[in-house]
N, C-alpha and C positions, 0 to 999 in steps of 0.2 A: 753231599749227595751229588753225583754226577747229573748236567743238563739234559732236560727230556727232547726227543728229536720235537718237538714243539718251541721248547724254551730255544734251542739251534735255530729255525725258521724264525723266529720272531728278531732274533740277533744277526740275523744274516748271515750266521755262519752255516748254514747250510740251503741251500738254492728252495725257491720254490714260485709258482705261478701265482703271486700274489697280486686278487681282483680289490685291496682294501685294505688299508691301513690307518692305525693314527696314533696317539700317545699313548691309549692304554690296550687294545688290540690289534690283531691283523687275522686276514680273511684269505683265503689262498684255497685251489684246487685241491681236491682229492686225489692222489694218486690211485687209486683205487675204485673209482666213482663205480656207486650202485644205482646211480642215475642218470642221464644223460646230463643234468650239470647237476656236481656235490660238491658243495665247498665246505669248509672247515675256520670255523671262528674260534680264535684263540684268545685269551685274556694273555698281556704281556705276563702279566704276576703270574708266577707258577701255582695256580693252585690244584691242589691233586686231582680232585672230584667236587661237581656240585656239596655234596653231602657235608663238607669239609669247608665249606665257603662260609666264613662269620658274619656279622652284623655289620663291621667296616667293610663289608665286599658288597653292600646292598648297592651303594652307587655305581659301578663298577658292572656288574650284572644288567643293571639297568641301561645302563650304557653300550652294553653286548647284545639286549634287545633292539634298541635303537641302531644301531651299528645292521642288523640282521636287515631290516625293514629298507633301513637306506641304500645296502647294497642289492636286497631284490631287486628294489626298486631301476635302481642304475640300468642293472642286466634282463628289466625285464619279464622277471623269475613271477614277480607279484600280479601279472596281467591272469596266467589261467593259475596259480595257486602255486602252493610247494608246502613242505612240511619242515616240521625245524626240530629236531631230535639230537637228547641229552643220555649220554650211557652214563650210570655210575655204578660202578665195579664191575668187575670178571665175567659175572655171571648173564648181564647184562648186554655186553659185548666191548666194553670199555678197552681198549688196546693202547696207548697211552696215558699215564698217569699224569694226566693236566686236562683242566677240565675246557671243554673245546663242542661247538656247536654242532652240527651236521645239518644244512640245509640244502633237502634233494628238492629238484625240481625238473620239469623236461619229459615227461611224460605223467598218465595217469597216475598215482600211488594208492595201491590198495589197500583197505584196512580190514582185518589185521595182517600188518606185509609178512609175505611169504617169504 
């Protein structure tokens, strides 16, 4: 199975504004931001979707939480709030098949977002 533009970002074979890194993740801009800052947390491990994540990915998860909090924190994100949003499949809005965080922050977020 050929590497998802995720799994390329995480290998450095393909460029990106990466606010965050370590052994088993990396945190990097949105090219696409629906907020005025979105970043994108990725697990090194390819895995497809949440949904698809086993019991040996419980640490791993845990760790992509963690990873989330320390980079608000860094940039500040965590001072007036942000949101931290998971798609799994299609239908959902899921556009990459590797499962990858979205944490908007930078203005108000309304619920339910429009």
């Amino acid at each position: 199975m050929a590497a998802t533009l995720f799994e390329k970002i995480c290998s450095g074979e393909i460029p990106a504004d990466i606010v965050y890194q370590d052994d088993l993740c990396v945190c990097f801009r949105d090219i696409s931001p629906q907020a005025p800052e979105h970043l994108l947390l990725v697990p090194r491990k390819p895995i497809p979707r949440l949904s698809e994540a086993g019991e040996e990915d419980a640490a791993l998860l845990g760790h992509m939480m963690l990873a989330v909090g320390r980079t608000a924190r860094t940039l500040h994100l965590d001072e007036d709030g942000f949101r931290l949003v998971i798609n799994n499949g299609h239908d959902a809005g899921e556009a990459v098949p590797h499962l990858h965080m979205h944490l908007l922050a930078g203005r108000k977020l309304e619920w339910p977002p429009g």
